[in-house]
N, C-alpha and C positions, 0 to 999 in steps of 0.2 A: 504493500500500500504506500501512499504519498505522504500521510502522515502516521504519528504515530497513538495519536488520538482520534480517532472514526465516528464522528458525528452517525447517530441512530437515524436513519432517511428510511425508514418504510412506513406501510400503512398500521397502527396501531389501537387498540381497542380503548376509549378513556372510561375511565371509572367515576361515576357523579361524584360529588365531593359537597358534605354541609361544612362551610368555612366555618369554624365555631369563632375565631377571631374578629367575622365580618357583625359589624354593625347590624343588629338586630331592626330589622322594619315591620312593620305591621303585619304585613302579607306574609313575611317568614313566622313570626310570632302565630299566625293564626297555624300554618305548616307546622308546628313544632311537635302536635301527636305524630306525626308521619317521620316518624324514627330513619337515622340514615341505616344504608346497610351495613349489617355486623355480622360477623360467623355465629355459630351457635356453639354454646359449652367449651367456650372460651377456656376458663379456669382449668378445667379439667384436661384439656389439649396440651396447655404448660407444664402439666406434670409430668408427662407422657415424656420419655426421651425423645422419640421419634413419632410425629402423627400417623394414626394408622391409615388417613387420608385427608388429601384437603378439597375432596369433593364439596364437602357443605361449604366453604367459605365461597370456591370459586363458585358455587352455583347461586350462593347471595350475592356477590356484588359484581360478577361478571356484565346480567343487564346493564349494567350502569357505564360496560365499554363498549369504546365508540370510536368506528375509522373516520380521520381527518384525510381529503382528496381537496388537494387542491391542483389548480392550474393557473399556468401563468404563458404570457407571449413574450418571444425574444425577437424587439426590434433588430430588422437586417442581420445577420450574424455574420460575422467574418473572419470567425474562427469555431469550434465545435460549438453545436448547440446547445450545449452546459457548458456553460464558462465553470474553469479550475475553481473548489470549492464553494458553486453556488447548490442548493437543498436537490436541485434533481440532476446532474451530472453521476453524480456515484452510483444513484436507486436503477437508473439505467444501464451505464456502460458496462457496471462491475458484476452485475447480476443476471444479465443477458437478458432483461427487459426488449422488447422489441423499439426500436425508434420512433417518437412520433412520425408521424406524415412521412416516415420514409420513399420515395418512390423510384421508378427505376433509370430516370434521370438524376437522381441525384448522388451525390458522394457521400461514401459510406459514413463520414466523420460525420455528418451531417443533420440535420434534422428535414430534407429533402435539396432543396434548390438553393443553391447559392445566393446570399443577396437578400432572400425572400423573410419575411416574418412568419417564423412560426411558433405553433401551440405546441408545450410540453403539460404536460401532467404527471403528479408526483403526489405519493403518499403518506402520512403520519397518523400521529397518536393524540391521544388527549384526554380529559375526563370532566365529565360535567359533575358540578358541585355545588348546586342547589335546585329544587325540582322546575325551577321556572327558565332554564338552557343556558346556565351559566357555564362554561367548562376550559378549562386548563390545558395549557401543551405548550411545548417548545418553541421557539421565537423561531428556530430554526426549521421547524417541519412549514410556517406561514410565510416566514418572508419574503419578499418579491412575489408573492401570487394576488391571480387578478381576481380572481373567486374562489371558494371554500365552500366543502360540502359537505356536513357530518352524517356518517351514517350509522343506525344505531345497529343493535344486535337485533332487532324485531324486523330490520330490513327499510325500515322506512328512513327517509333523505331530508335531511332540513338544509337550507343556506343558513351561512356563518356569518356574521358580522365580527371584527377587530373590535374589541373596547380597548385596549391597550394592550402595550408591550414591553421591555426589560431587558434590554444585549446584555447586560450584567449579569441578567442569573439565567440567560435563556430562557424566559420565562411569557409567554404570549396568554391573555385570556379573550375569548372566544364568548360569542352569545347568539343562540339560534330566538326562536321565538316556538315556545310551548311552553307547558303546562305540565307539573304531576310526573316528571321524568325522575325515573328510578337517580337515584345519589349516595354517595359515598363520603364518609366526612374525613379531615385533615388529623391524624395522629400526631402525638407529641413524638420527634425523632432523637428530642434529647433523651428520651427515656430510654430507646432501643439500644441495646447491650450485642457485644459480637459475639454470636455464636446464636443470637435468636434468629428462627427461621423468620424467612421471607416469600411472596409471592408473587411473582410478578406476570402480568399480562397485557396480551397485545398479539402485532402480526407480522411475527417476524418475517423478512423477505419476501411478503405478498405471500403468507403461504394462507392466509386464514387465521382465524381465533386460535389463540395456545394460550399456554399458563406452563410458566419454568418455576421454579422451587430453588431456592437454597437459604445462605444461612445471610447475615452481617458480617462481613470479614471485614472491615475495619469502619473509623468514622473521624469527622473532620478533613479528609481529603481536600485539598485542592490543587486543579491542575492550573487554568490559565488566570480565573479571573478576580477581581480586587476581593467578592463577597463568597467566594467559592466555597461549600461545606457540603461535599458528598459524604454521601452513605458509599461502600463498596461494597459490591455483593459475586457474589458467584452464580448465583442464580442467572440462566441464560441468559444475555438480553445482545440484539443483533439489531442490525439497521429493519426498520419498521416496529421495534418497540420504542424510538425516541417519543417524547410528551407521555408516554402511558404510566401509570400509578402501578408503585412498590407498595404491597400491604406487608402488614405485618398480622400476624395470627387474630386478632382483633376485628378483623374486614378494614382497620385505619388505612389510610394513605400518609407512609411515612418516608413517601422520597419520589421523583419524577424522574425516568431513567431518559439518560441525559447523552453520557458517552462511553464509549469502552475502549480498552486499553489494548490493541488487537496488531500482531505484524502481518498479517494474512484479511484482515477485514471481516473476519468472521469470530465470534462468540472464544475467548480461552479463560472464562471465567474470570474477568475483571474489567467488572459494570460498575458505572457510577452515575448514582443519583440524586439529585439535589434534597435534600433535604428538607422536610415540607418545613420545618420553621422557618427556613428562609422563606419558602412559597409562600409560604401562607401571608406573609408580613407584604411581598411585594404584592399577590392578588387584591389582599385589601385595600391598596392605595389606585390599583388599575380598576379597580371596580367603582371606587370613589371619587377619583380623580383622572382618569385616564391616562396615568404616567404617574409614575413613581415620587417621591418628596423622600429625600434621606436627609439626615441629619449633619453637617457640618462643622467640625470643632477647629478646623483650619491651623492644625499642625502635620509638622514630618513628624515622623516615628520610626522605631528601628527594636529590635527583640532585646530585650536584656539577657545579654549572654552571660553563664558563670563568671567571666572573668569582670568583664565590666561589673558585677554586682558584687565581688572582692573587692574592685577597686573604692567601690561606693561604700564600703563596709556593709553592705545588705547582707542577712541569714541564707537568702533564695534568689534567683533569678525570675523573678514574677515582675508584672506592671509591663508597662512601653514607653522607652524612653524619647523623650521629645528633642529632636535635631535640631530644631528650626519651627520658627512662628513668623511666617509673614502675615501683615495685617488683617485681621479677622475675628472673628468671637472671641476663641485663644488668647491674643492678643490682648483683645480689650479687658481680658478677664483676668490678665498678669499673670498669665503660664512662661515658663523661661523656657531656651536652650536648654538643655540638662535637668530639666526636671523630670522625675520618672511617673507618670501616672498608675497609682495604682488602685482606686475606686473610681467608677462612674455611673453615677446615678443609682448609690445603693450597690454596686451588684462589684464585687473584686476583680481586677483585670488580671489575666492571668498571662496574656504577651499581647504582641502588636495587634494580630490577627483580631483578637478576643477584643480588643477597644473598638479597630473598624467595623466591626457587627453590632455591635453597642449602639455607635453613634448612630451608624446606618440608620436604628429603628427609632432612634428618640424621636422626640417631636420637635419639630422645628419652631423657633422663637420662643419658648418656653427655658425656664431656665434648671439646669440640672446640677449636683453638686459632684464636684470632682475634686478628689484627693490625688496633691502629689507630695511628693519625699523630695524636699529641698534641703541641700544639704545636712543629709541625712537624717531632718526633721518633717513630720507631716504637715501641711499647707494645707488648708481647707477652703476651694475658690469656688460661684457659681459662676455660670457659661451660660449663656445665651448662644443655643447653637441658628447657624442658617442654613443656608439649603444647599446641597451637595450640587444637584445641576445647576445651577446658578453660578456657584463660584469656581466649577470645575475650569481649566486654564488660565484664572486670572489671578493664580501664584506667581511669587516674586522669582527670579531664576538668576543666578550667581552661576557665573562660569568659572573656572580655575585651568590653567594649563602651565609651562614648564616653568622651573624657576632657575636660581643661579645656586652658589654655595658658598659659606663662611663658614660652619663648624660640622662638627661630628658626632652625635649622640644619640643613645639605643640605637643604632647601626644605621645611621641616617644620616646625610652629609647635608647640611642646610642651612639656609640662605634668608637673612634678615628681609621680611617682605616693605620695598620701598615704593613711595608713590608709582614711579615709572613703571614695573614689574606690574602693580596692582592695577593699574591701567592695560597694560598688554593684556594678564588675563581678564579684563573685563570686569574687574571688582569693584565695588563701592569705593568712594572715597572716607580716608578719613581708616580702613581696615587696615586692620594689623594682625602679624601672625608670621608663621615660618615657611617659606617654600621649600618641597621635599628636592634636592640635588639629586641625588644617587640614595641608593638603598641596598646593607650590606644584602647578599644573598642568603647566607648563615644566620643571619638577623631574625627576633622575633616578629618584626616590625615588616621584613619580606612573607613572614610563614603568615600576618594578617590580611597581605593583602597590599601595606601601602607603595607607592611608585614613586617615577619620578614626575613633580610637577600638581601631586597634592599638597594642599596647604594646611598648617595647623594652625588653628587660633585659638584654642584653650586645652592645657593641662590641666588637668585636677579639679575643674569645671572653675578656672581661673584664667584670665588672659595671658596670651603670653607675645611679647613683641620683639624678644631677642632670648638668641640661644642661653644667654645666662639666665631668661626669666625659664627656662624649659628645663636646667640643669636643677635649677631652684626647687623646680614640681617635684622631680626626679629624687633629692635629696631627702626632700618633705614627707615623700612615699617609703623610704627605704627607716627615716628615723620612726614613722607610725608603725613601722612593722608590717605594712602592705606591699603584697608581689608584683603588683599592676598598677600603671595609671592609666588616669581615661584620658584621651586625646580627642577633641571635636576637629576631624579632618573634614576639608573640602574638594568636594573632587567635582568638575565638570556642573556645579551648582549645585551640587546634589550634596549635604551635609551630616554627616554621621559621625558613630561616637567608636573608637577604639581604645582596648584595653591592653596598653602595652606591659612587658612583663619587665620590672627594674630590678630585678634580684643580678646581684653580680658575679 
């Protein structure tokens, strides 16, 4: 295959879903005897090592899936009819689908006549989740199509309208128009433990309705993107299960299967599916809003490594260390460089990742209270967060590139940073700090990572403007009895925090 990630491109079965997150309305409130679908003798199936079957479950919430067909036109083409990486290029070429409008003037690569516009059609998954044709699926099984057509398991065909969409978490919701459509509701995925089975359903490669089985093998996954938190499963899942619903023994829907991890393009047991807390949070806002509202706290961040939380004298390496605040909530709310956050809004951060999820869901202009460890005391500051698409590219960007050399320390040959320098690389005026020369190889300072041509502007979360104020840090670390100090490098605008080792 081309990549090494394989987007799920076939036709799939969705499974209704009652959002339990969604805002309660009238009309749902009267619906609320009308129970979502659940297996039966739940409790009792847990105890069980192995179920002696999962006929009952798939045969309650199966109704509930549903193939996604869509179609789309490709103005004039003039090169293959599935442009590289668009939702129907793979569902065809790779699986010997027949070509649209092939005919026998045209070139095989083709989708007929050279020049000409033509129609493809391409299938996916999804699940509806509330009785009134609300239903869920992959951004990637809809996008660039001209029309959508759900069809249910009872054979009957509804058009699809777009309420909103989400490249972030591949996440599209769909809405037909009826009434009293069997559903399925959204399981808690934090709960799900590895080793609990799974169920998952859909169509794979255009074969028809199936249902694979297996367990949780892992959770918090993420491959490509900023909010990524897959479930991984073993349970089969192949192109034409993307947008279809992972239950878990309960009939929940506790993850949307997404992508698999495949060198051949077919099923090796490692399926990943988004995790319905995440879904669940984006549906709510596209049902609401028709696009998402994330929350904004307008800093960098970076993982607190062991060392760095030696250097900090912390017990653990837990919280997210802050790089950089350019002007923003952050900001305004007197978060520093080097402060490590480790509460927000109540709930403990436990690394970077675990903050961006946080913010993500907060509510935006509302104010939330977050703890950070300054100088190795706790700060207690509220935020007013803003809105994540709103200010997304209108961060400050500091470039750094080569510099000169005047000394040599932790294995680093380096160069007092002076106006002229700090103009070549593009910096602020008015900065100060060290540019990196050379770096030994042997050096702990090579084994982190730094080059030549990043700049230091603080030691020990102190500034530093000459190699005597660095030798100073250096000294300061080794009489506290600490192995590391932390260095805020800058490399290419991009600011982070290193924990170099000063033991001699």
């Amino acid at each position: 295959m081309r990549t090494r990630f394989d987007r799920i491109l076939a036709s799939v079965s969705v499974a209704a879903l009652t959002l339990g997150a969604l805002p309660v309305t009238a009309q749902e409130a009267a619906n609320a005897a009308d129970a979502p679908l659940t297996a039966p003798d739940t409790a009792a199936r847990r105890q069980q090592v192995m179920p002696d079957s999962f006929a009952d479950l798939v045969e309650k919430v199966s109704p509930a899936v549903v193939n996604i067909n869509t179609t789309a036109v490709i103005e004039q083409p003039t090169g293959p009819a599935f442009p590289e990486g668009s939702p129907f290029s793979d569902l065809f070429r790779d699986f010997g689908f027949p070509m649209p409008n092939q005919g026998p003037g045209g070139d095989p690569r083709f989708g007929g006549q050279q020049g000409q516009p033509q129609r493809a059609n391409a299938l996916g998954s999804g699940f509806v989740i509330s009785d009134d044709g609300y239903i869920v699926t992959n951004n990637h099984v809809i996008e660039g199509a001209d029309s959508i057509e759900i069809e249910f398991r009872d054979g009957a065909r509804r058009a699809a309208k777009v309420v909103g969409t989400d490249k972030q978490t591949d996440i599209a919701l769909l809405k037909v128009e009826a009434k009293d459509l069997p559903y399925v509701g959204f399981g808690d995925s934090d709960s799900a433990r590895v080793g609990d089975w799974v169920l998952a359903l859909g169509n794979p490669l255009g074969q028809g309705f199936s249902a694979s089985t297996g367990i949780v093998s892992a959770r918090g996954r993420a491959l490509t993107g900023t909010y990524d938190d897959f479930i991984q499963t073993d349970a089969s899942i192949n192109r034409g299960n993307s947008g279809g619903p992972l239950f878990n023994m309960d009939g929940k829907v506790i993850g949307v299967n997404t992508a698999i991890l495949s060198p051949n393009g077919g099923s090796i047991g490692i399926g990943f599916s988004m995790a319905s807390n995440v879904v669940g949070n984006v549906v709510q806002q596209l049902r609401e809003f028709g696009e998402t509202r994330r929350g904004w706290l307008g800093v960098k961040i970076q993982r607190v490594t062991p060392e760095i939380a030696e250097s900090l004298g912390l017990d653990a390496g837990k919280g997210a260390m802050v790089t950089d605040v350019p002007e923003g909530p952050a900001a305004n709310a007197g978060i520093r460089a080097g402060d490590v956050i480790t509460r927000f809004a109540g709930n403990d951060i436990v690394d970077d990742r675990d903050l961006v999820a946080r913010v993500a869901q907060a509510p935006i202009g509302e104010e939330v209270d977050v703890t950070v460890l300054r100088n190795g005391k706790p700060e207690e500051l509220k935020v007013s967060l803003g809105r994540r698409e709103t200010a997304e590219g209108t961060a400050s960007d500091n470039t750094a590139g080569p510099g000169d050399s005047d000394g040599d320390t932790l294995g680093m040959q380096l160069q007092t940073l002076t106006p002229e320098i700090a103009a070549e690389l593009g910096m602020g005026d008015g900065q100060e700090g060290l540019v990196v020369r050379a770096v030994d190889p042997t050096s702990d300072a090579a084994d982190k990572g730094l080059s030549p041509g990043d700049v230091i502007t603080e030691a020990g979360q102190q500034p530093v403007a000459s190699v005597s104020d660095l030798e100073a840090r250096v000294a300061e670390a080794r009489d506290a009895g600490r192995k590391s100090l932390l260095l805020m490098i800058r490399r290419g605008g991009e600011p982070r925090f290193v924990a170099l080792s000063v033991e001699e």
